[in-house]
One Martini backbone bead per residue (centre of mass of N, CA, C, O) as a GRO file, in nm:
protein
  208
    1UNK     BB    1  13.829   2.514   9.006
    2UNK     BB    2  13.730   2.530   8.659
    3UNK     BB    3  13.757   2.555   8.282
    4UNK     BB    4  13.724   2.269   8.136
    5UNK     BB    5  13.407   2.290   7.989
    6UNK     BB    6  13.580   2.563   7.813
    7UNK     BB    7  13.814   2.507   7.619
    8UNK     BB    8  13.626   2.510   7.371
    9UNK     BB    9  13.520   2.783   7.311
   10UNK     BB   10  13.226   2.858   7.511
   11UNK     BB   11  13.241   3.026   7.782
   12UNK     BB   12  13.100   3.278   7.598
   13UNK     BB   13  12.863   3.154   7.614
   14UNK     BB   14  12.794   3.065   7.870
   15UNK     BB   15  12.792   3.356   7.976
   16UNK     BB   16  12.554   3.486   7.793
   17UNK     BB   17  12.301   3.299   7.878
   18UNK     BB   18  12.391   3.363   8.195
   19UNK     BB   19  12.299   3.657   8.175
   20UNK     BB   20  12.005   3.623   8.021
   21UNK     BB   21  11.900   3.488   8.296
   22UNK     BB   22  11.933   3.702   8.500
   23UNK     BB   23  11.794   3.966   8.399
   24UNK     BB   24  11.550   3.821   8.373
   25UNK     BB   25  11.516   3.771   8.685
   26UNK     BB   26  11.706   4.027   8.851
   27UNK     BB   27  11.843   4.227   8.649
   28UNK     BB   28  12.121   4.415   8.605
   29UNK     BB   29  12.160   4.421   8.916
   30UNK     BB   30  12.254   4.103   8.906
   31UNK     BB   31  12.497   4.158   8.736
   32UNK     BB   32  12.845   3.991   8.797
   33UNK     BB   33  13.130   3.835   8.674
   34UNK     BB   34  13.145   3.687   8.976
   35UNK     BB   35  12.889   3.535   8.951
   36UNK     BB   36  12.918   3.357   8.691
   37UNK     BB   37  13.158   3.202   8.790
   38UNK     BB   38  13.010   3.055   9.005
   39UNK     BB   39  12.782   2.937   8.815
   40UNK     BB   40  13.015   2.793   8.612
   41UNK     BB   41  13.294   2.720   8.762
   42UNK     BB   42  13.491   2.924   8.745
   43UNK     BB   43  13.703   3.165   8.768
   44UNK     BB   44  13.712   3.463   8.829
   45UNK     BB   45  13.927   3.531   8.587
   46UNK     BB   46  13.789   3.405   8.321
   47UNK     BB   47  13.563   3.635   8.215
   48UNK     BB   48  13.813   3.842   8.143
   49UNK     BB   49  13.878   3.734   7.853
   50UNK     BB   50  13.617   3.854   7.748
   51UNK     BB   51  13.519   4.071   7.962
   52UNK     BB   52  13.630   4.334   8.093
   53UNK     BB   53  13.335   4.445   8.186
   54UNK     BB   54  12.990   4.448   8.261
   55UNK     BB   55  12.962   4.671   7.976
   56UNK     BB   56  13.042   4.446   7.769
   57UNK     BB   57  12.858   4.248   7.832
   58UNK     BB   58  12.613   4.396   7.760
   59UNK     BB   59  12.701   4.435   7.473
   60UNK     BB   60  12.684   4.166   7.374
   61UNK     BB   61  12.403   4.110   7.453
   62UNK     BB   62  12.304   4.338   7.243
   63UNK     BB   63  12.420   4.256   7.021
   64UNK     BB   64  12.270   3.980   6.992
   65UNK     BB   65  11.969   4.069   7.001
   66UNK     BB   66  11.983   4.240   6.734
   67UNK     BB   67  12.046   4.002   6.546
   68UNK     BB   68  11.762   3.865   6.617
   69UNK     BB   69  11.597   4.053   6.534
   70UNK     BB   70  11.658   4.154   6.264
   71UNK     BB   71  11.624   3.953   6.121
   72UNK     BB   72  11.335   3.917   6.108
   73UNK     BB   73  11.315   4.215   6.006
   74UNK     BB   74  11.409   4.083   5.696
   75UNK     BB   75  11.221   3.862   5.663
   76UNK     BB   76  10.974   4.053   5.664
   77UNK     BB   77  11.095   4.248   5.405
   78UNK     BB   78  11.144   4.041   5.181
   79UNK     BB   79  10.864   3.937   5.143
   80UNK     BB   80  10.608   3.853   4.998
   81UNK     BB   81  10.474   4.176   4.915
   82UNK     BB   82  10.331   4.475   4.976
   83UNK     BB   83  10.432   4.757   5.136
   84UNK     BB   84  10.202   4.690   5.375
   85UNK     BB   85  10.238   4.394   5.436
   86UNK     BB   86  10.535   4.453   5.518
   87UNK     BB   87  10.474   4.628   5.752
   88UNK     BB   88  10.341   4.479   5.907
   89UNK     BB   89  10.579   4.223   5.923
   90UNK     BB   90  10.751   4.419   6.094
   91UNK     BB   91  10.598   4.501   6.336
   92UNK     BB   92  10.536   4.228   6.430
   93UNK     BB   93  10.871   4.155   6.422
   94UNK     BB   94  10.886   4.354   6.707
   95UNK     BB   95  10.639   4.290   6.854
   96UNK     BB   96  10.739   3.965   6.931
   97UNK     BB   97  11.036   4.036   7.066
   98UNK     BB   98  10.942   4.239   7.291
   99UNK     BB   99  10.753   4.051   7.440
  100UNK     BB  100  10.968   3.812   7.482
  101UNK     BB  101  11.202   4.054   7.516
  102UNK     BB  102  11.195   4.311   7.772
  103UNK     BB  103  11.466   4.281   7.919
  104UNK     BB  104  11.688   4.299   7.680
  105UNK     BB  105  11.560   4.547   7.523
  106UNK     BB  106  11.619   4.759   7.759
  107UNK     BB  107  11.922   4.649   7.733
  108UNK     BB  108  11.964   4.724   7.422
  109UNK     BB  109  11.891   5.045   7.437
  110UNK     BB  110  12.067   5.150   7.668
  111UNK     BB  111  12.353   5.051   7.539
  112UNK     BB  112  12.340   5.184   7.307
  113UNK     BB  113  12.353   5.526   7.467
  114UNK     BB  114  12.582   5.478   7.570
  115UNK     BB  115  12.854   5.617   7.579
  116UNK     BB  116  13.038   5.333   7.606
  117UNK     BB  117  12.964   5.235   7.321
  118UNK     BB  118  13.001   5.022   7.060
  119UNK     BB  119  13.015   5.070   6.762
  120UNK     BB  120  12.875   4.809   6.626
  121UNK     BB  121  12.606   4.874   6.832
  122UNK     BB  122  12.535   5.150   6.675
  123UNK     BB  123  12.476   5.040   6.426
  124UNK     BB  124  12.284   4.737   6.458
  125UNK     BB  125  12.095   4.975   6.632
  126UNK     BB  126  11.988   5.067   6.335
  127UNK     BB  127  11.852   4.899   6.132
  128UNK     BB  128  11.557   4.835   6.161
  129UNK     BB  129  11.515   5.149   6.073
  130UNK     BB  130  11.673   5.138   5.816
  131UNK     BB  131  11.432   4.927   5.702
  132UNK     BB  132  11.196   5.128   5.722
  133UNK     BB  133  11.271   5.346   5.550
  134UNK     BB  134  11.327   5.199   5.282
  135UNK     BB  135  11.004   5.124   5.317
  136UNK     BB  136  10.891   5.378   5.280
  137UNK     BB  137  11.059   5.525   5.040
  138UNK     BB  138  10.945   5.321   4.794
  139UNK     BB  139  10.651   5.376   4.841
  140UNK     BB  140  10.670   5.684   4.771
  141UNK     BB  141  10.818   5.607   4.491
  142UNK     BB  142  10.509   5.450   4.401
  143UNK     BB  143  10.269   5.666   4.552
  144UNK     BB  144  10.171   5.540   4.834
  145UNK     BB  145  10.326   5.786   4.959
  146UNK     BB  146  10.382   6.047   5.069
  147UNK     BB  147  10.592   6.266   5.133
  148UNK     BB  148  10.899   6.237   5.347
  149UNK     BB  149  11.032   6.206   5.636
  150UNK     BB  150  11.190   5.884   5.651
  151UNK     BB  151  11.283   5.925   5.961
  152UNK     BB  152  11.098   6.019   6.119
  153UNK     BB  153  10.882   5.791   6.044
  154UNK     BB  154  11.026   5.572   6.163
  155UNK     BB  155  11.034   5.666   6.449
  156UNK     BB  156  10.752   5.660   6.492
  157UNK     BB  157  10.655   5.427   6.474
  158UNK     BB  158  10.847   5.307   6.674
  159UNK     BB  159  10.757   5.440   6.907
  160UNK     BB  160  10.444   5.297   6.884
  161UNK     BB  161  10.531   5.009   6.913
  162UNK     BB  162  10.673   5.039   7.163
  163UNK     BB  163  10.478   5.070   7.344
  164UNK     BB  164  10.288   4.859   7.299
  165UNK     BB  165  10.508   4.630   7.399
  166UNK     BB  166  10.501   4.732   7.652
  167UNK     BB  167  10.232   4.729   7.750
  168UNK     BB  168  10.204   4.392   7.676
  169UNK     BB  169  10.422   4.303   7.888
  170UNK     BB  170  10.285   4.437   8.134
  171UNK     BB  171   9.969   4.400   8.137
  172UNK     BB  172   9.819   4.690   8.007
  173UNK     BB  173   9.560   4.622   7.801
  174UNK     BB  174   9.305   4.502   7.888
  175UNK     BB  175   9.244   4.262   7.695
  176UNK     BB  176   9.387   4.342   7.460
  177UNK     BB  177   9.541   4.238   7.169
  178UNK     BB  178   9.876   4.258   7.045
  179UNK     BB  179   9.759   4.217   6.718
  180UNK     BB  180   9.507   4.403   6.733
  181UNK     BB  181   9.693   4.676   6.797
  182UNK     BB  182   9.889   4.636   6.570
  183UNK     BB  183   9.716   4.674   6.327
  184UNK     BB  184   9.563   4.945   6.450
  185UNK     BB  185   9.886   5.083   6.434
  186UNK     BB  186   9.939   5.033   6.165
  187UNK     BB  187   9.730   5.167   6.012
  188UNK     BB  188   9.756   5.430   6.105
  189UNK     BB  189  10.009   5.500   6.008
  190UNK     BB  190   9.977   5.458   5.713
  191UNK     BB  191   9.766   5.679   5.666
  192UNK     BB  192   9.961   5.896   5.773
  193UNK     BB  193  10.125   5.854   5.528
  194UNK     BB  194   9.915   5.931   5.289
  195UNK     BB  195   9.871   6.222   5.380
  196UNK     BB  196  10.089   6.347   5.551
  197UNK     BB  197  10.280   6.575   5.636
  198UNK     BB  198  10.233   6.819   5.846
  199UNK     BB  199  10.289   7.127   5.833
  200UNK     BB  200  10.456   7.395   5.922
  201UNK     BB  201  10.393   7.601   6.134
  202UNK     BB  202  10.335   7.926   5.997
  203UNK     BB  203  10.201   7.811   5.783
  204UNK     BB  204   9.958   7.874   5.488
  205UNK     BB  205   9.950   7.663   5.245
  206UNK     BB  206  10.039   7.889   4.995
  207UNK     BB  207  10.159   7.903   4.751
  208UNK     BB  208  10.409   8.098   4.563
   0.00000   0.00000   0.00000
């Protein structure tokens, strides 16, 4: 067994490439360093020149995740539009990674909350929400949307779209189309953001 059809850096793209089959086929239960040498023919010590432990190959993986999830997530911001437009192409190019890549998806998001997650995954791991809430801000700023916090707006945002595409990930819409879903979860998010976040609990709503 040799290593020589990756002597010319490869070898490392093609342990995440077969890592991202193993883990859609079996679960990250399945994910195992001297698996992957078995399956790509080269020495059990091969791939430890690249990755010390499993937990590395994982940020790895999730690493890639985020940067092409991201793209889109960007492609989807800068596009020609006004900002209702643009948070709807935002919302789609996030349910639309979700739905195509959900085990890689729930390997993103969990691998990046590890505590031994690499800073590099946790901050592209937030690329996203950052993209998200700037274009809150802006419509705030245009008089689009009410003033508020547009940390947690974002957050409420993903909350909701993510949601839903683990709902049609899993084949759980009961025939409701993830499209006419997303559209009219991007509508409710938006109308909620016109009217305003509710004041807290025990405010009496009268101005001083």
């Amino acid at each position: 067994m040799t290593d020589q059809p990756y002597h010319h850096g490869k070898l490392r793209e093609a342990l995440l490439a077969r890592a991202t089959e193993i883990i859609e086929e079996a679960g990250v239960g399945g994910l195992s360093l001297r698996q992957l040498a078995r399956d790509l023919g080269v020495s059990h010590a091969a791939p430890g020149k690249h990755f010390r432990d499993k937990l590395a190959l994982l940020d790895a993986l999730a690493l890639d995740g985020f940067r092409g999830m991201n793209v889109r997530i960007m492609e989807a911001s800068e596009a020609a539009g006004d900002h209702r437009s643009r948070f709807v192409r935002i919302a789609r190019a996030y349910v639309d990674f979700a739905v195509s890549h959900p085990v890689l998806l729930a390997v993103m998001h969990s691998t990046k909350h590890h505590p031994d997650a690499s800073d590099e995954l946790r901050s592209i791991g937030e690329d996203g929400l950052r993209v998200a809430r700037a274009l809150i801000a802006e419509a705030q700023g245009a008089g689009e949307l009410a003033p508020g916090d547009c940390e947690m707006l974002a957050l409420i945002c993903f909350v909701s779209l993510h949601g839903a595409a683990v709902l049609a990930a899993g084949n759980l819409l009961d025939g409701t189309s993830i499209d006419s879903l997303t559209v009219a979860t991007t509508d409710l998010l938006w109308a909620g953001m016109v009217a305003g976040m509710p004041a807290p609990q025990g405010a009496s709503g009268i101005g001083a």
